[in-house]
N, C-alpha and C positions, 0 to 999 in steps of 0.2 A: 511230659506234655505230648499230644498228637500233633501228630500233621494239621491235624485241618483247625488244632487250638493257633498252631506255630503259622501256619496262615494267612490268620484274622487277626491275629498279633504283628506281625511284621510289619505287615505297611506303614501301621500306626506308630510306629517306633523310627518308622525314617522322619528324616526333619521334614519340613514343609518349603518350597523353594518361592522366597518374595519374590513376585513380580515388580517391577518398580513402576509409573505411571508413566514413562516414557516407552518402556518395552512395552504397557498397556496401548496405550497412542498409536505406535506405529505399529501392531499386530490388527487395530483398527484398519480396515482398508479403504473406506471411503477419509479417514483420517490421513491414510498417505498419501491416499492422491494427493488432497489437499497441500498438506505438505511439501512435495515433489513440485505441483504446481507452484507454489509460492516461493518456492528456494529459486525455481526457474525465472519467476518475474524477477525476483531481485538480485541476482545474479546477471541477470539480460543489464537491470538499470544500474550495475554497476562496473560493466562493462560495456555500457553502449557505445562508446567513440569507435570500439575496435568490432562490434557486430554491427555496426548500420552502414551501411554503405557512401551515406554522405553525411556533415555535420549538420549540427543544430539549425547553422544561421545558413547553410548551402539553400539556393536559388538561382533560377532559371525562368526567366518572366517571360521566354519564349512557348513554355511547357505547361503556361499556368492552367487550373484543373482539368489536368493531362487524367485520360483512365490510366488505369494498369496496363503496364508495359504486358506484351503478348512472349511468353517465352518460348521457344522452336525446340522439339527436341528430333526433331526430322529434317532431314537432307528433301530437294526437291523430288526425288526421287521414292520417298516416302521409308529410305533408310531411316535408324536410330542413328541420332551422330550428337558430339557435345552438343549440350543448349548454347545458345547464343538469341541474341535479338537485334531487330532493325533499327537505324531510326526514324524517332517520329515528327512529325511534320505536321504544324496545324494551320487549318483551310479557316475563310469564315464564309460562310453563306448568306449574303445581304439581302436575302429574299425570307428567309427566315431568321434572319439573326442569331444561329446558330456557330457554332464553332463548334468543327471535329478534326479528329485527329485519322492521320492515317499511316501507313508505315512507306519507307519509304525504301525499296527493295533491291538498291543498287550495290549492296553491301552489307555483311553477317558482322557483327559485332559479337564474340563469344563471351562467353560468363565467366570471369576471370575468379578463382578462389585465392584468396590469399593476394588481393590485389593491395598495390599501392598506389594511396589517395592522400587524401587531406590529412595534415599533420595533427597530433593530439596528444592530451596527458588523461591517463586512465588515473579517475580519480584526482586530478589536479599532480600528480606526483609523476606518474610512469609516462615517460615519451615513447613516440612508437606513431608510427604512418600506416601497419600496416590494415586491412581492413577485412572483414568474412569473406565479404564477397564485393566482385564490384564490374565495370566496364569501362574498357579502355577506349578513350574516342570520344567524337564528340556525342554518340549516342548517348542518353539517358534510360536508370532503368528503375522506374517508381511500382514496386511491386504492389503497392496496393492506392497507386495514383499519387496526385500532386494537387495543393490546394492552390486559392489564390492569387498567391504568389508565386508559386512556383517550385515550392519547396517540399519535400520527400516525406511522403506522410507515413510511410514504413519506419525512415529514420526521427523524426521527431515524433515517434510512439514510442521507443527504447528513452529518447530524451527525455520526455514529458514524462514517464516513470519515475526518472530520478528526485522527480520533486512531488509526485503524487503518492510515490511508495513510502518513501522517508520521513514526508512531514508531519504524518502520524507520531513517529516516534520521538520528534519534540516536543509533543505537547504530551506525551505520557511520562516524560521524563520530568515536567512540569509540574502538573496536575497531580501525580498520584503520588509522589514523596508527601508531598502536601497534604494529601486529603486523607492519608492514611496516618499520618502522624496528630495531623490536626483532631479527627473523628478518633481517636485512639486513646487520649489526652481527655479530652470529652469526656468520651465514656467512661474512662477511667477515673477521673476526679469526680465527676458526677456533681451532684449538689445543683448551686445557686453556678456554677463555673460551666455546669452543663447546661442548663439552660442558657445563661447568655451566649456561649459560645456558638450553640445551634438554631440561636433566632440571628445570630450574625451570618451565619452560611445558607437560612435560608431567604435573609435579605439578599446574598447574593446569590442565591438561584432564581430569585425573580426579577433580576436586571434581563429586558428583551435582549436576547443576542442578535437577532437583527437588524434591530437598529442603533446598538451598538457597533455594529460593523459598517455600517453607511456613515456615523458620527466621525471614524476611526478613518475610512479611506479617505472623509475630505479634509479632516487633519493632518496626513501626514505627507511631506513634501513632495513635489512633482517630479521632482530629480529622482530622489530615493526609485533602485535596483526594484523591477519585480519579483525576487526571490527574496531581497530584506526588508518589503514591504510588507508579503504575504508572513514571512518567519515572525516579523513584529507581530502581526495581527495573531497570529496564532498563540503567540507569547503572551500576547494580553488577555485571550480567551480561555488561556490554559490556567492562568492564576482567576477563574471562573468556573472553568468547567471542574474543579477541586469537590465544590461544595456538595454535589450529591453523593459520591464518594464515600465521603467523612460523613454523611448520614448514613450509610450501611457499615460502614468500618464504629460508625460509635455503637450504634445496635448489636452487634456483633459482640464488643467488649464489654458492653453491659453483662454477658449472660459470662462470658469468659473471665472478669475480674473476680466470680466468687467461687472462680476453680482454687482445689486447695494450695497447689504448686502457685501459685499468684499470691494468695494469703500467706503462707510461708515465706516467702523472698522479702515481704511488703513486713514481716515481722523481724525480720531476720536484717532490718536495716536499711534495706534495697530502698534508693531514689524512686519517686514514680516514673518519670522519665528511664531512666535505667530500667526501670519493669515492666515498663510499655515496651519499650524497643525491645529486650530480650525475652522477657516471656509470654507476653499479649499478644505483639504483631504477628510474630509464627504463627498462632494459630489460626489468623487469618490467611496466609500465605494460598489457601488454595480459591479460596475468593478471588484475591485479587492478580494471581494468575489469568485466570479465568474471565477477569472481567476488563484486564487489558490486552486479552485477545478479539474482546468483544469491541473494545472501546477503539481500537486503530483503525476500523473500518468506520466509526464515525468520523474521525480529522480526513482521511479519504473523502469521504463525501461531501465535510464541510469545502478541502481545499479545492473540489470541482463545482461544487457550486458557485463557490466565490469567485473561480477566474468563468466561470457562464455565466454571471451577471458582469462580468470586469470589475470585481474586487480584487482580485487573485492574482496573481502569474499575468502577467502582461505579453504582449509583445512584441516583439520576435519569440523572447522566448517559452518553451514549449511546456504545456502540461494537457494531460487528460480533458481537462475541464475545460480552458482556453480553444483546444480541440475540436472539441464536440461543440463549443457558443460556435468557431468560426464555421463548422458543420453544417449546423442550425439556422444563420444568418436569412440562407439562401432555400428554403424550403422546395422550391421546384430545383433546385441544384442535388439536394439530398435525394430527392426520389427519383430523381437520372443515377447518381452517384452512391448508391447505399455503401461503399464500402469505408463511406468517410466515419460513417456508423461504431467504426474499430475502437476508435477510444472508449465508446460507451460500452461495449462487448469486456474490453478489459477491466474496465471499473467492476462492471459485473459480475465476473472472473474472479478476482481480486475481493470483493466485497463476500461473496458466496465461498471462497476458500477460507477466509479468516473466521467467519460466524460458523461453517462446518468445523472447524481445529475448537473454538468456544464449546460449541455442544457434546463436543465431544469428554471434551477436555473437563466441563461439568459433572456429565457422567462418571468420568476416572476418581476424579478429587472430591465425590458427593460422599462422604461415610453414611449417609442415610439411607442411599438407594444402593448398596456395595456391602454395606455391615463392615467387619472386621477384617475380610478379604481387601 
């Protein structure tokens, strides 16, 4: 044999090395941002008692829609020295009925890292006071201002996470055992079984969810918590939102049940059930990856609509949605104030991170647009 036969032969003879579709994913770069960015939000909202500088329920009704704290990082003298800030002081103007703030320069209040404040459990479990950052005194420091009341709209942006980022993933937890088993079963027995089963699912895709949801808020007690109001509501919507679901997962199984590895097992004894779950559902597996990356940014959206109409998240306590409505209220207050804007920038954020990981994530697990690679 030649050299240049030995060659053209060699490379062919090495193995070929699987990519796996995670190594695919994050060799994607607009795919890591993504990622990167969303490990950040939820990591932020599940440590926010120890990165916010005040608590949920912290207020100051002297402060109320205080701007942003002015941070200094110059000495009078036009030196660099720590940051530190003043405090603030608000005037009212009875000729204009205005109220401003101004600083009040008899005194530096420095940026304290690693300060201790309000006491807390990260996560309900881990104690601990101490906090990112914060200010000793009685100065306040609302880095991106104070609504209202008076209360720290930096810190109830990591708060309001906790129940805008998470609530998604109870109703996927819901919904898609359900709709994947139910649409799977379907498909799978087929006949007079499939039919009924799927004029049933889509009886319940044409119940209005909106006005299902105004029925729901004024049935449910006035006591009941705004995070076990909203969790119900979500919980009732998720044993709904099932039904479209199980119309793509039975379509799917129709074409998959007369693979021969299916006919085999189904010959060979094998329960349907048993052969739904182990050899049907997998081959759906990159669907519905797929489609509940798609699908978490919808319960996002529903739970911020709902606390901006005040279905949702009430009342002290803090979300995205609730947020942006007390934002919103005041429309000449927002266009003095754009920075109140931040929740809706996260949603945003948030929203455009999980539909870029979907598209992507499409593209990875598509064998049609990929071939064999």
């Amino acid at each position: 044999m030649s050299m240049t036969e030995a060659a053209i032969i060699a490379p062919a003879a090495l193995p070929l090395q699987r990519i796996s579709p995670w190594q695919k994913l994050w060799r994607d770069p607009v795919a890591k941002v993504a990622l990167v960015i969303l490990f950040l939000l939820y990591a932020s909202a599940a440590f926010a008692d120890a990165l916010a500088p005040y608590s949920m329920y912290f207020n100051d009704a002297d402060l109320a829609n205080a701007p942003p704290t002015p941070i200094h990082w110059q000495d009078e003298n036009g030196k660099a020295c720590a940051p530190y800030i003043y405090k603030m002081e608000r005037t009212f103007d009875p000729a204009t009925y205005q109220q401003n703030y101004t600083e009040i320069k008899d005194k530096k209040y420095p940026l304290v890292l690693f300060a201790k404040a309000e006491e807390y459990k990260i996560l309900g479990l881990i104690p601990g006071n101490i906090h990112l950052f914060g200010i000793n005194g009685p100065a306040r420091i609302f880095l991106i201002g104070s609504d209202m009341n008076g209360r720290d709209n930096f810190s109830r942006l990591f708060f309001g996470a906790q129940k805008s980022l998470t609530i998604g993933f109870l109703g996927l937890i819901i919904s898609f055992p359900l709709g994947i088993i139910y649409g799977a079963l379907s498909g799978f027995i087929g006949g007079v079984v499939d039919i009924t089963m799927m004029r049933i699912a889509e009886a319940i895709m044409s119940i209005p969810t909106f006005y299902l949801l105004i029925g729901l808020a004024a049935i449910l007690p006035a006591g009941m918590s705004s995070s076990t109001r909203f969790a119900l509501i979500t919980v009732i919507l998720s044993f709904i939102g099932w039904a479209g679901l199980a119309r793509v997962i039975r379509g799917m199984v129709l074409a998959i049940r007369e693979e021969e590895f299916v006919l085999a097992a189904k010959a060979a004894g094998m329960t349907e059930f048993k052969n739904v779950i182990k050899h049907v559902v997998p081959q759906t597996a990159s669907f519905i990856v797929v489609a509940a990356t798609l699908q978490v940014p919808n319960f996002i959206l529903s739970e911020s609509g709902l606390s901006f109409i005040g279905l949702g998240i009430q009342q002290p306590d803090a979300s995205w949605g609730n947020m942006l409505k007390a934002a919103l209220d005041n429309v000449n207050d927002l266009l003095n104030q754009p920075w109140l804007i931040a929740p809706g920038i996260a949603i945003f954020i948030t929203i455009l991170c999980f539909n870029t990981l979907g598209d992507v994530l499409r593209d990875i697990l598509d064998p049609k647009m990929h071939g064999s690679s």
